[in-house]
Every structure is written in structure tokens, then in C-alpha cells.
C-alpha positions as CSV (number, residue, x, y, z in Angstrom):
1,X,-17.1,-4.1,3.6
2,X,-16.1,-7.6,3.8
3,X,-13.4,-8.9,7.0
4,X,-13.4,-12.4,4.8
5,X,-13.7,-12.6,1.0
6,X,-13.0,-15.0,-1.7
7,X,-13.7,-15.1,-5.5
8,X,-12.8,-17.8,-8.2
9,X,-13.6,-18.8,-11.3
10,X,-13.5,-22.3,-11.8
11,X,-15.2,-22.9,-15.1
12,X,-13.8,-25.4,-17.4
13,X,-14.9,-23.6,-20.1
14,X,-16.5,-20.3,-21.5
15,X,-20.4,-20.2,-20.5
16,X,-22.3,-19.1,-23.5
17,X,-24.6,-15.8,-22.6
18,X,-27.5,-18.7,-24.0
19,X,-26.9,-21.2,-21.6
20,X,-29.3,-21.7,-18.5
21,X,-27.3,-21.0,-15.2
22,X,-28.5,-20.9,-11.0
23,X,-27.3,-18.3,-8.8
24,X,-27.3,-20.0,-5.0
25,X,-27.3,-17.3,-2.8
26,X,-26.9,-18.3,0.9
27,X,-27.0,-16.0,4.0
28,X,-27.2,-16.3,7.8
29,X,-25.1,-16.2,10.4
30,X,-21.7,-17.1,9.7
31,X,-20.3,-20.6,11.1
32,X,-17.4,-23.3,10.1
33,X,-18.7,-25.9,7.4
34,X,-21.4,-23.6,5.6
35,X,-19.2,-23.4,1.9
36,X,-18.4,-26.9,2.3
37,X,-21.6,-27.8,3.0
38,X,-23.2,-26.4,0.1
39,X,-21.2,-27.4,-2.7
40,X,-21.4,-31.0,-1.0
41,X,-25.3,-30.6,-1.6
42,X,-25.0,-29.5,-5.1
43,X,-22.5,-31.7,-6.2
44,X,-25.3,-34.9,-6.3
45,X,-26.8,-32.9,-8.9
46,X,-23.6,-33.0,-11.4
47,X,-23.5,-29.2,-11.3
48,X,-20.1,-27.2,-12.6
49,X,-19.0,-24.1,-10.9
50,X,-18.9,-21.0,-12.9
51,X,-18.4,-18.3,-10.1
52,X,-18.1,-18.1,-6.4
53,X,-18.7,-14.9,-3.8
54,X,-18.3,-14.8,-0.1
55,X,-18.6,-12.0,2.1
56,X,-18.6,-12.2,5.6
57,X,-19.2,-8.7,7.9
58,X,-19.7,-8.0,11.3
59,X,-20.5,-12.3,11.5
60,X,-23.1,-11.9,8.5
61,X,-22.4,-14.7,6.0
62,X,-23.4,-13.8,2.2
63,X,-22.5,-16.5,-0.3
64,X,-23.3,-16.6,-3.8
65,X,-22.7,-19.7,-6.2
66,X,-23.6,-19.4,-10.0
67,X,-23.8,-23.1,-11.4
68,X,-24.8,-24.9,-14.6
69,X,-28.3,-26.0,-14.7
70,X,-28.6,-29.9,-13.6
71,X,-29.5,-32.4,-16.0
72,X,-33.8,-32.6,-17.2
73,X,-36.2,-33.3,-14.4
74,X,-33.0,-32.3,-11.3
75,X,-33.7,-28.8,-11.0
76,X,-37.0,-28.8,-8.5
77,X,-34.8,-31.4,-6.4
78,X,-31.9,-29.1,-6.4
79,X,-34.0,-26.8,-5.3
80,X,-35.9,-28.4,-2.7
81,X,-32.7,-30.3,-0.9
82,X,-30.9,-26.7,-1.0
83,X,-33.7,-25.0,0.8
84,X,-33.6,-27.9,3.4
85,X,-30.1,-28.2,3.7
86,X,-30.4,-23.9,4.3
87,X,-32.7,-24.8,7.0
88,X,-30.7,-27.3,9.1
89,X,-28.1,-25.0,9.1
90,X,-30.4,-22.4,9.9
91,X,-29.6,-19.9,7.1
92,X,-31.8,-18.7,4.5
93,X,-31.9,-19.6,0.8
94,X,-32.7,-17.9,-2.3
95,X,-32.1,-19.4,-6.3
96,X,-32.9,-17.8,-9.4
97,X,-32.6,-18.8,-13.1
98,X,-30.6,-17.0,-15.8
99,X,-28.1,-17.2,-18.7
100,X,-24.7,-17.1,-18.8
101,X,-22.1,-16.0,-17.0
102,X,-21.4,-12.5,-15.4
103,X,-21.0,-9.8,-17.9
104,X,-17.8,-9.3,-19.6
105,X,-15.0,-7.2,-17.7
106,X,-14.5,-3.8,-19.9
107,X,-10.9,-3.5,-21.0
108,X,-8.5,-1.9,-18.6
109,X,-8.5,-3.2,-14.8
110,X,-7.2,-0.8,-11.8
111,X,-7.1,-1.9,-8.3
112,X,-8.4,1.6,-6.2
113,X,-7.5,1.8,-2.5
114,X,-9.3,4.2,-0.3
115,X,-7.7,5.2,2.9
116,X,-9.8,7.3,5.7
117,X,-9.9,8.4,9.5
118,X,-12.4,7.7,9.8
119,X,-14.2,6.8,6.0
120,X,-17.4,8.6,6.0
121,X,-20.5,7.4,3.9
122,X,-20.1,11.0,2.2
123,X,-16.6,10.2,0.9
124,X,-17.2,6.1,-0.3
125,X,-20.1,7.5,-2.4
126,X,-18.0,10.4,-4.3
127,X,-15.3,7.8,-5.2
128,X,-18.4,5.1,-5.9
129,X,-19.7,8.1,-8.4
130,X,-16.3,9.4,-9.7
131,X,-15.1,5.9,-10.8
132,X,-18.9,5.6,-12.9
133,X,-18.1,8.8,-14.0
134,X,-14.9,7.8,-15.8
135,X,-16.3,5.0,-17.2
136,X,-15.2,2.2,-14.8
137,X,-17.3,-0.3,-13.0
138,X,-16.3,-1.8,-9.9
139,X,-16.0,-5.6,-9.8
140,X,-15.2,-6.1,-6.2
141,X,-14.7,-4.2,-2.8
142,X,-12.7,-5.5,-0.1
143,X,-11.5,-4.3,3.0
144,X,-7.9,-4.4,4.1
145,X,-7.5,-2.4,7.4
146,X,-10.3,-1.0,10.1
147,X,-7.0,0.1,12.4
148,X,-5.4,2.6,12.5
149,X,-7.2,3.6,9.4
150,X,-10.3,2.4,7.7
151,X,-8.6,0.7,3.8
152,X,-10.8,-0.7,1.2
153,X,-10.0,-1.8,-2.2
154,X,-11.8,-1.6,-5.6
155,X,-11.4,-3.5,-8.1
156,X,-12.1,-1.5,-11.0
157,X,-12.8,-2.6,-14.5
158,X,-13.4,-0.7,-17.4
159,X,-11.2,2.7,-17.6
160,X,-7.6,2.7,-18.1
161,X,-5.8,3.4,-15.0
162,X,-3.8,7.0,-15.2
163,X,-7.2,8.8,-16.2
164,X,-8.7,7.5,-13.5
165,X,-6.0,7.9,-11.0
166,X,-5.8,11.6,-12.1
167,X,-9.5,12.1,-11.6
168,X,-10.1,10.1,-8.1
169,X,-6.8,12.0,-6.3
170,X,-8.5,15.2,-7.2
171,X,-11.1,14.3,-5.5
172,X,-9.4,12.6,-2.5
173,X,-8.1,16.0,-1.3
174,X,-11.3,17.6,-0.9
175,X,-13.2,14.9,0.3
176,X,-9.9,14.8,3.0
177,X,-9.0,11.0,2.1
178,X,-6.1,9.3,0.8
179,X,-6.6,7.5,-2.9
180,X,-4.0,5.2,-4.3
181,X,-4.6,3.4,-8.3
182,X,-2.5,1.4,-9.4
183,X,-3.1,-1.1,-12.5
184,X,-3.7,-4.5,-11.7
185,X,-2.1,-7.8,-12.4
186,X,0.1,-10.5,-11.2
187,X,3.3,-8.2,-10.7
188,X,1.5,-6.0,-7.7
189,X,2.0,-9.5,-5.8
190,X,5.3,-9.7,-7.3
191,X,8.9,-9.5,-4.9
192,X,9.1,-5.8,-4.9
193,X,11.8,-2.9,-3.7
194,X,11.0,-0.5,-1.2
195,X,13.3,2.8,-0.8
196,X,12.2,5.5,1.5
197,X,13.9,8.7,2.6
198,X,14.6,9.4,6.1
199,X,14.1,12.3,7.6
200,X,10.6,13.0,8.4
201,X,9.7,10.1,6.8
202,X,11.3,7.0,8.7
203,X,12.0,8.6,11.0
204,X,10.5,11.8,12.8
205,X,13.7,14.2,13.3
206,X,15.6,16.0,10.7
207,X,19.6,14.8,11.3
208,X,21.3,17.7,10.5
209,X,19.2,19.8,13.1
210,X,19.7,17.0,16.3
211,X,24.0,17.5,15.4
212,X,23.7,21.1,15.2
213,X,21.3,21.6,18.6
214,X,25.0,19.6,20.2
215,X,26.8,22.6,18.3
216,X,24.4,25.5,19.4
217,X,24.1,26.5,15.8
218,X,20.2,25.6,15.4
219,X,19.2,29.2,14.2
220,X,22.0,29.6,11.7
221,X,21.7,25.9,10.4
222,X,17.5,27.2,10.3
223,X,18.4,29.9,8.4
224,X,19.9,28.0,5.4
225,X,17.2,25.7,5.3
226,X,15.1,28.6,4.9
227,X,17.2,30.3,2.1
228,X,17.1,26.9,0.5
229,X,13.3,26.9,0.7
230,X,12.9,30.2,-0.9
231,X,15.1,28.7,-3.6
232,X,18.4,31.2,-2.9
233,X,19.9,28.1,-2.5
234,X,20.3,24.7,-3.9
235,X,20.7,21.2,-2.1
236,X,24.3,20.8,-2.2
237,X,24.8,24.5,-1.5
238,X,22.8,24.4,1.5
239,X,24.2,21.2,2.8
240,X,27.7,22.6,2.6
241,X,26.7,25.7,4.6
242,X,25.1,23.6,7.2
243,X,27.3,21.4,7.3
244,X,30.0,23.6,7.9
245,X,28.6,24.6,10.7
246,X,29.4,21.4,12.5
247,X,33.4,22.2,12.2
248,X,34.9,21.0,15.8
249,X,32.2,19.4,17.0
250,X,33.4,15.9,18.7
251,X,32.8,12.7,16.9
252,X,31.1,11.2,20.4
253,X,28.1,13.4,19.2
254,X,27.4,10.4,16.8
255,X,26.7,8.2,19.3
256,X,24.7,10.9,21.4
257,X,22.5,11.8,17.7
258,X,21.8,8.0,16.8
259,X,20.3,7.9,20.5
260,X,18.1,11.1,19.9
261,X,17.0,9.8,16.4
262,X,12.7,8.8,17.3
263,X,11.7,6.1,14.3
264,X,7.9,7.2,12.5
265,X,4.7,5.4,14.4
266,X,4.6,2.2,12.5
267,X,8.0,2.2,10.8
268,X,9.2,-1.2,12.7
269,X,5.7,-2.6,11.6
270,X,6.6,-1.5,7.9
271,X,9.8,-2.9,7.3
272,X,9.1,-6.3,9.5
273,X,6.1,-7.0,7.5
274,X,7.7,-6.0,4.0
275,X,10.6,-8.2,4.6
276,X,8.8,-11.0,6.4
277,X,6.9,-10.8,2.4
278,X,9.7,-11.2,0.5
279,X,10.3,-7.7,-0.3
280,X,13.6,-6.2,0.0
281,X,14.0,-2.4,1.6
282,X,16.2,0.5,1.7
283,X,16.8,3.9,2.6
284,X,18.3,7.2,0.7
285,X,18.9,10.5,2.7
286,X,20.4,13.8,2.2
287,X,21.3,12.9,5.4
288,X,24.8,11.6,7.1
289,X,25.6,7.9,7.0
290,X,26.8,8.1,10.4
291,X,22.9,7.8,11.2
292,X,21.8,5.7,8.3
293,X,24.1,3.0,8.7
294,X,23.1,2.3,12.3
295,X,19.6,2.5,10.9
296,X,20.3,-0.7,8.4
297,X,21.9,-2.8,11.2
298,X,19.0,-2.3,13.6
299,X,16.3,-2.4,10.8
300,X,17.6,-5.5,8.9
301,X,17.5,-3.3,5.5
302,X,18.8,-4.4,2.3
303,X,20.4,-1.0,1.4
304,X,21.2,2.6,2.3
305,X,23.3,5.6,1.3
306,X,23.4,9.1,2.8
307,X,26.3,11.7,2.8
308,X,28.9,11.1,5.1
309,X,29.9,13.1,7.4
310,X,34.3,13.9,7.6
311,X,35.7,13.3,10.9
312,X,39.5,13.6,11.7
313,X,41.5,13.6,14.7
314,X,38.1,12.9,16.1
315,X,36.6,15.8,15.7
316,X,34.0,17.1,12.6
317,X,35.6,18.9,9.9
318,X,32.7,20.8,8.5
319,X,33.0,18.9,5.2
320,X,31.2,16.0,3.7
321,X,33.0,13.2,1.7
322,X,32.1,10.8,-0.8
323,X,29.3,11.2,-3.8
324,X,26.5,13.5,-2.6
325,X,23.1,12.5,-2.3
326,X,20.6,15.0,-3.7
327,X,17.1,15.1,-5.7
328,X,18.6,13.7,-8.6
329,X,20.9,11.3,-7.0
330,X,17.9,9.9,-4.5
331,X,16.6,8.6,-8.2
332,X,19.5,7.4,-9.0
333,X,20.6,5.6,-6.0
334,X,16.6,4.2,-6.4
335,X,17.5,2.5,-10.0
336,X,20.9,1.4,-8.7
337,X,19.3,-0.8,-5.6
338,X,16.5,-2.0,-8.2
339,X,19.5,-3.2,-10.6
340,X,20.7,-4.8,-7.3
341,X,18.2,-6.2,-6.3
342,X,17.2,-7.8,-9.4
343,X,13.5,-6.0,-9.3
344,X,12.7,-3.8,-12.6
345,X,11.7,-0.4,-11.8
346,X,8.3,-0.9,-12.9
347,X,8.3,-3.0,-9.1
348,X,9.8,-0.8,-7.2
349,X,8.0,1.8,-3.8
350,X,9.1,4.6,-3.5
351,X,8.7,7.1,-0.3
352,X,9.2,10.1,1.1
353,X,7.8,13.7,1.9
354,X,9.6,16.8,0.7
355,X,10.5,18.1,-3.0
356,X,13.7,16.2,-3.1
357,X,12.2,12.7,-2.9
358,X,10.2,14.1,-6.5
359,X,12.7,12.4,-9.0
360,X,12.4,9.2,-7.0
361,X,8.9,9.3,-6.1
362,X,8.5,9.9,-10.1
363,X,11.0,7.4,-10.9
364,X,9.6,4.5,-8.6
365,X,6.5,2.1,-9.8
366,X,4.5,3.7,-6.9
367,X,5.7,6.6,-5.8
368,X,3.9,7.7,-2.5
369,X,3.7,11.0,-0.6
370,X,4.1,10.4,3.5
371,X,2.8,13.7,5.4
372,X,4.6,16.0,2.7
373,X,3.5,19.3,1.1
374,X,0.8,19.6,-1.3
375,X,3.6,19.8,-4.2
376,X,5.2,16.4,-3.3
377,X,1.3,14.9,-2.9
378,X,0.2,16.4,-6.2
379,X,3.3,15.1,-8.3
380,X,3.4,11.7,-6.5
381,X,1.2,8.5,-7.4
382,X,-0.4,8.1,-3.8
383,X,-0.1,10.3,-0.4
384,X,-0.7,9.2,3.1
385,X,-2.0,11.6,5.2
386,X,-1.6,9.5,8.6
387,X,1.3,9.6,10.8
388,X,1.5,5.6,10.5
389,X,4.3,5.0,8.1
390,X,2.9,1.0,8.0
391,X,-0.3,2.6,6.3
392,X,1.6,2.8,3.4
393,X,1.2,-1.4,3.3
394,X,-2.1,-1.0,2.4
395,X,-1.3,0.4,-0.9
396,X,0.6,-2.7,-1.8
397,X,-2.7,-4.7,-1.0
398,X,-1.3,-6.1,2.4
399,X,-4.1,-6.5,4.8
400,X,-4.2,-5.8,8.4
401,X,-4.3,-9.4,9.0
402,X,-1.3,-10.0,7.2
403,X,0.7,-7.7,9.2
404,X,-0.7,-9.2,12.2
405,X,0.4,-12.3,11.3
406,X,3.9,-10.9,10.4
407,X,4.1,-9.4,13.8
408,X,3.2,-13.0,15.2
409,X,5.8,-14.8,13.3
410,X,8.4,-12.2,14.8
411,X,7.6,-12.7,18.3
412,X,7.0,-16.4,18.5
């Protein structure tokens, strides 16, 4: 997989499939100076650029330049200054003759990222196979990430993209890799909305559990979150009973929960990079806003909304005020930001790990699973598997490099 990679097409017009063209194809060691190099050789033979490839791995230079034939009686000088010019620079040469351009795209174009820990050879070839299989063919590969995870991207032509999402994250889970396809164009580069649920997604601690351990009513407040599993109870049932729990409790707890609260491995890294892009971010949560609020103001997000917890007298009533936020309302607190924020929905992430988060995971652009059950990861678009919540960047096509350079710009 490639570290470095560029590709343009910089033809100023169609090539016929009859016209004579020269594939350039340089390779060596990589150094400063080799692309400009060559296209300063070729350029005495009044050449036009039709396509360009580099790839650069593990210091290994491959470039590959298909040009126009030169004018009658230039070729063998091409040729013979190229192979010289290779030589000085001490990299090797090759040229060959054909027509045309590269074949023509097929009709439906996908970008395919792979995510593994580590990526085995076993698991790139079943993806390699199951996209051929569908009836794609893969136009590019490009690495985003070797930590903490191994990311690569395809770029996949030929197959619409839902048939072929729905046949490479079948195979994802048994090959025990992540898969997220998504369809490609100009909007995945697009400013975009992130909203993410809270507990055990941004952060590693379910809220209502770190207020009732200051109560000492863990195993009741365990119980109803078991009933509500088994389905005896719904959300807003279930957060009443738990929350009634609380009655008495002092309001300093607050301050002593938002200290407990532990953010997810690579949450800061998440948002600084998103925002440092241009994206804007929020949260939703079944959770209190007594916690979620504090979370905006130290994470710099755009939006939040949580329940809220009723305190009076300064103590905890066992009541909640204000609209509730539950499965359904998580979706629609996600189209409310979007509106908001001025992003269509067709642009907006979506994350978060338990059955909840579905009508906003379904309701997003992307929708991706973060650690959750296998219902959440079948029903969502994507699932990480990691317990790095800034994985989830390389979904959006953000490379490692680019978060790096985020977290440079931040501590300049």
C-alpha cells in the first residue's frame, strides 16, 4: 500500500482507443526532484499528459506516465534521453507502446475502506475477490492509517454501491475486519455534521450508573437496565425508574460525576481533527445534561442535548425535566443540528453503539457502529471494532497524516 499517492488526469481532450500512446514507468529509490525531473525530460519532445501514478512504499518509488506519442522520427530520442536521464538519477526505466487511454470506468463508483489489527494477506484477498465478485473493479488502493489500525481505501468502479456494501460487511465479520462503502463523489469532501452518542461511545462510563454508585443504588438502577434489555420495559419507562432512584441525592454529586466521567481512547483526537477540517460536531444522549453540557465547553462542540436532570433546594428530585431524549428523538435531535447547521442529511455521521442510536445511525449519511452489539453493527452502514474512537476518521477518508497535522496545528 502506498504512504504517498497521486493521480490526475490532465488531458485536454478525450484520447481516441486508436491513438498511439507511451506508458513511462519509472522506479528506484525514492528522492526529491524525480517527477519533476521527468516530465522536464519529456516535455522537449512536445508530449501531452493523459494520466499520471505514483506510489511510494517503504522508500520504493513507482511512477507511471502515459503520454501522446511525439511527433515522426522523436520517439527513439524520447526513448534514449529517458533511459539516460533514469540512469543519472539512478532509477530504472521501462516504455511501452499502446493505444488510447485507460479503459473506461464501469458506471457506479464506491470508495471501500478496510480497517484491520492487524490486516492479514488472508483478509485483503477476500475483499480483493468479493468486490470482482460483484462486478466491481478496483481503480485505486491507498492507504490512510498503519496506527493504531492498518486503513486502506479502494476505489471501486463498476457496481453500484448498496449491493456491494451489503455483500463486503458480510464478509467483514468473518474475516474479523471492519468494512465501510460509501458512494463516491465531491460531497464526501464536503463540510459535514458529526453527532455521536455518549455513553460508551464518547465517552467510556454509562452516566446514570457513576450518579447512582454516589446514591448506593447500583444493583437496583442494574436491574431496570436489565428489565429494559429484556424488553419489559421501554426507554422512557426505564429512565424514570432509574432516575427515581436518585431522589435526595445532593446536587455537589454533579461536580463529583463530571470528574469521574473517562473520555473514549482517541475522542480528543476525533473532534480536534473534525473541527480543525471544517466539520461541525455534536452530541445526543439519553443521558443528563448536567454531564453533556460540560462536555461541549471542554470539547469545543457545536451542539448537544441530553435529559436534564431536576434539582431543587439543591438536592435531586428523582425526576427529569424538559423534552426526553430517546431512540426516536436521538434522530430527531440529528435532523434538527443538520437543519442548523446548514448540512443536508445526506452529509451528516452518525455514531454510537447500542439499539437506541438505530434511528440515528439509519437516519445519518453514514451511520457507524462504535464497539456495539451485533444488532446495532448489522443495521448500521459501517462498525468499528477498535477502542479508538478517532478510527472512525478513516471512514471519512482522513489520513493519519492529516490528523497528525491537526494535532500539530493545535499545539504549536
Amino acid at each position: 500500500m502506498s504512504a504517498s499517492q497521486t493521480s490526475s488526469s490532465d488531458v485536454p481532450a478525450d484520447v481516441p482507443a486508436d491513438v498511439p500512446t507511451l506508458l513511462v514507468k519509472i522506479f528506484g529509490k525514492d528522492r526529491p526532484g524525480i517527477t519533476a525531473g521527468l516530465f522536464d525530460t519529456l516535455a522537449a519532445y512536445s508530449v501531452d499528459v493523459v494520466d499520471i501514478e505514483q506510489v511510494v512504499t517503504r522508500g520504493r518509488m513507482v511512477l507511471c506516465a502515459l503520454v501522446t506519442e511525439p511527433p515522426p522520427g522523436l520517439e527513439g530520442g524520447l526513448r534514449a534521453t529517458v533511459h539516460s536521464w533514469a540512469e543519472s538519477m539512478k532509477m530504472q526505466a521501462e516504455i511501452i507502446s499502446g493505444l488510447g487511454d485507460n479503459r473506461p470506468r464501469g458506471l457506479g463508483r464506491s470508495l471501500v475502506t478496510v480497517l484491520g489489527h492487524p490486516l492479514t494477506a488472508e483478509a485483503t484477498a477476500a475483499i480483493a475477490a468479493r468486490i470482482t465478485k460483484t462486478g466491481g473493479n478496483i481503480d485505486r488502493i491507498f492507504r490512510l492509517a498503519k496506527y493504531p489500525v492498518t486503513a486502506v481505501e479502494f476505489a471501486v468502479s463498476g457496481v453500484e454501491t448498496e449491493p456491494l456494501r451489503t455483500a463486503l460487511v458480510t464478509d467483514a465479520a468473518k474475516l474479523g475486519i471492519d468494512v465501510a462503502v460509501v458512494a463516491a463523489g465531491l460531497y464526501r469532501r464536503a463540510q459535514r455534521l458529526v453527532v455521536m452518542d455518549v455513553d460508551s461511545t464518547l465517552i467510556q462510563d454509562e452516566v446514570i450508573e457513576l450518579f447512582a454508585a454516589h446514591a448506593g443504588c447500583e444493583d437496583k438502577v442494574a436491574e431496570v437496565t436489565a428489565a429494559a434489555m429484556r424488553g419489559e420495559l421501554d426507554f422512557e419507562q426505564s429512565l424514570h425508574a432509574r432516575v427515581a432512584l436518585l431522589e435526595g441525592l445532593d446536587a455537589s454529586v454533579v461536580d463529583k460525576v463530571r470528574s469521574e466521567v473517562r473520555l473514549t481512547p482517541g475522542a480528543r483526537t476525533l473532534i480536534r481533527t473534525l473541527k480543525r477540517l471544517g466539520y461541525q460536531v455534536g452530541v445526543v444522549s439519553g443521558g443528563f445534561t448536567q454531564v453533556t453540557d460540560d462536555l461541549k465547553e471542554r470539547l469545543g462542540l457545536d451542539f448537544a442535548q441530553a435529559n436534564t436532570l431536576e434539582i431543587v433546594d439543591g438536592r435531586l428530585t428523582g425526576k427529569v425535566t424538559g423534552e426526553i431524549v430517546d431512540r426516536a428523538g436521538k434522530a430527531r435531535l440529528l435532523r434538527r443540528f443538520a437543519a442548523e447547521a446548514g448540512v443536508p442529511l445526506s452529509q451528516t455521521v452518525a455514531i454510537g453503539d447500542g439499539a437506541n442510536d438505530l434511528d440515528m445511525l439509519n437516519a445519518a449519511g453514514l451511520g457507524v457502529a462504535f464497539n456495539a452489539k451485533p444488532v446495532v453493527r448489522e443495521a448500521a452502514h459501517a462498525a468499528v471494532n477498535f477502542p479508538f474512537l478517532d478510527t472512525v476518521l478513516y471512514l471519512l477518508g482522513i489520513t493519519r497524516e492529516e490528523v497528525e497535522a491537526a494535532d500539530t496545528v493545535d499545539t504549536a
